[in-house]
C-alpha positions in Angstrom: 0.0 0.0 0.0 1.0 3.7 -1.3 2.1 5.7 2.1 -0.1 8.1 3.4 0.0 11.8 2.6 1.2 14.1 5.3 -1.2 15.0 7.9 -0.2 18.8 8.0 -2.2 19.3 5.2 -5.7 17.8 6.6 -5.1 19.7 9.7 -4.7 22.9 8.1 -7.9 22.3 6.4 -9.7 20.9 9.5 -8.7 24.2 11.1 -10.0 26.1 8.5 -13.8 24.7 8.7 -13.7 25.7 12.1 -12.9 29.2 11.6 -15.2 28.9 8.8 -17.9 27.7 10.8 -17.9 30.3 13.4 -17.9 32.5 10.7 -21.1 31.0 9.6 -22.5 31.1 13.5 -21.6 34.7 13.5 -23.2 35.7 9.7 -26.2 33.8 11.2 -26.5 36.0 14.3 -25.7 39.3 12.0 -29.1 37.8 10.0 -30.8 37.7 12.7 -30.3 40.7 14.0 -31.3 41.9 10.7 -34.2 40.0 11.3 -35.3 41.5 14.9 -34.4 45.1 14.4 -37.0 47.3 14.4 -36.9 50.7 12.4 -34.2 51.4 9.9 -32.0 48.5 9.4 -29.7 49.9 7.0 -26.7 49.8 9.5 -27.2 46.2 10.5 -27.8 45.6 6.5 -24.4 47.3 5.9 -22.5 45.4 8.8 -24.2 41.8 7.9 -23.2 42.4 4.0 -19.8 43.6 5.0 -19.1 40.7 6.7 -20.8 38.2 4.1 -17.8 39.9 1.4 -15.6 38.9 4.1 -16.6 34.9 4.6 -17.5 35.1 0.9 -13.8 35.7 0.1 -12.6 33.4 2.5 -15.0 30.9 1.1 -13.7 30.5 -2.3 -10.0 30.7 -0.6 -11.4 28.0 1.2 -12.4 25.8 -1.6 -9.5 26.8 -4.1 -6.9 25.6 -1.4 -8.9 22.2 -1.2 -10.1 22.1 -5.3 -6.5 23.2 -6.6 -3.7 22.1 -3.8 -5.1 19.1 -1.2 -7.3 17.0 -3.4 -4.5 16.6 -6.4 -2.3 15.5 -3.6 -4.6 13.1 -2.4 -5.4 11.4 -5.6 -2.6 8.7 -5.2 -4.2 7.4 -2.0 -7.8 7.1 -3.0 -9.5 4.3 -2.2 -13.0 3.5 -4.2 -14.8 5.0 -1.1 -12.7 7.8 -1.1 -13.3 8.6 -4.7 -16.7 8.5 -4.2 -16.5 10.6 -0.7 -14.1 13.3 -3.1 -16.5 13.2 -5.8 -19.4 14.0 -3.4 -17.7 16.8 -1.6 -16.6 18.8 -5.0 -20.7 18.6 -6.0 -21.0 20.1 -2.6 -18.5 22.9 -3.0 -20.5 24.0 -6.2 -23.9 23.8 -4.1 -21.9 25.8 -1.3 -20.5 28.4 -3.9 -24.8 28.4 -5.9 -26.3 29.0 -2.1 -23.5 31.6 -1.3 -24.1 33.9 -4.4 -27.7 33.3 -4.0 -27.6 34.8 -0.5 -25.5 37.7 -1.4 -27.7 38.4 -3.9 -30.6 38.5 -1.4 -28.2 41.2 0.9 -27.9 43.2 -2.7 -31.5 43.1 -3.0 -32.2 44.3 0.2 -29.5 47.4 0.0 -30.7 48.4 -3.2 -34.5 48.4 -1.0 -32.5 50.7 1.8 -35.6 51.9 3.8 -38.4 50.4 2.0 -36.9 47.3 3.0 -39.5 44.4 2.9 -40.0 41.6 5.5 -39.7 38.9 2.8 -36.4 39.6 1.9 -35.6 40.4 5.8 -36.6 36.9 6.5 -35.0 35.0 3.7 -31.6 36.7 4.2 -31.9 35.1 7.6 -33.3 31.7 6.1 -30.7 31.6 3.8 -27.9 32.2 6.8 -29.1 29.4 8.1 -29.3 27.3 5.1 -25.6 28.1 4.8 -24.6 27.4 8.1 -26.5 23.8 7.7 -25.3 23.0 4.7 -21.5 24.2 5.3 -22.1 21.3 8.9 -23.4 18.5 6.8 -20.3 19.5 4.0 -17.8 19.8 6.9 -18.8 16.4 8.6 -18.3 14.9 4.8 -14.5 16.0 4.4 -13.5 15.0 8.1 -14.9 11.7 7.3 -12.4 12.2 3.7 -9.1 13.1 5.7 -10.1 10.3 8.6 -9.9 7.9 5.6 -7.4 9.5 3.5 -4.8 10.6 6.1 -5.3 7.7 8.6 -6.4 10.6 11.1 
């Protein structure tokens, strides 16, 4: 059997979903303080869209690192299950990527609305927060079971 790949590698990127996950628990709580303010909510809109640019960024960072850098590394030790683990997680970088743009387009929406801002959009931002916090769990949960198998972790 082929050695394994060093384990520095899936550490770095373990570390990474859990900065990227508190991200996501604080984008969530900036949504829903969009979602409980009363009166103007253009300064909560501005602080939860600034920071959405932020994880946004860091995001595709994210995904490049893994896409471009890990997973051609990893290649020589796949295993059938692995392959089909790998396979699964790329479809759900491209769902992560579709749900992310979806919800910043919601946030543009809404600053284009400014002060005629309306609930709908309000409470989809916030659904959609939490739709990328769950999915970004169930995505998460996926690679650690890739670099358990992978990197003998």
């Amino acid at each position: 059997m082929t050695a394994k790949p060093p384990i520095p590698m899936a550490d770095e990127m373990l570390h990474s979903h859990s900065d990227l996950t508190r991200q996501l628990d604080e984008l969530e709580a900036h949504a829903r303080t969009l979602r409980c303010a009363d009166g103007d909510k253009s300064e909560v809109l501005d602080d939860l869209a600034n920071f959405a640019r932020h994880f946004a960024g860091d995001v595709e960072e994210h995904i490049i690192e893994e896409e471009e850098i890990l997973f051609p590394r990893c290649h020589p030790y796949l295993t059938a299950s692995s392959r089909t683990l790998l396979h699964r997680i790329r479809n759900q970088h491209r769902d992560l990527e579709r749900s992310l743009r979806r919800f910043m387009q919601y946030l543009d929406d809404a600053q284009q609305q400014r002060g005629e801002l309306q609930s709908y959009l309000v409470e989809a931002i916030y659904l959609r927060a939490r739709l990328l916090r769950f999915s970004f769990a169930v995505h998460s949960d996926e690679e650690r079971r890739f670099f358990e198998e992978v990197f003998d972790l």
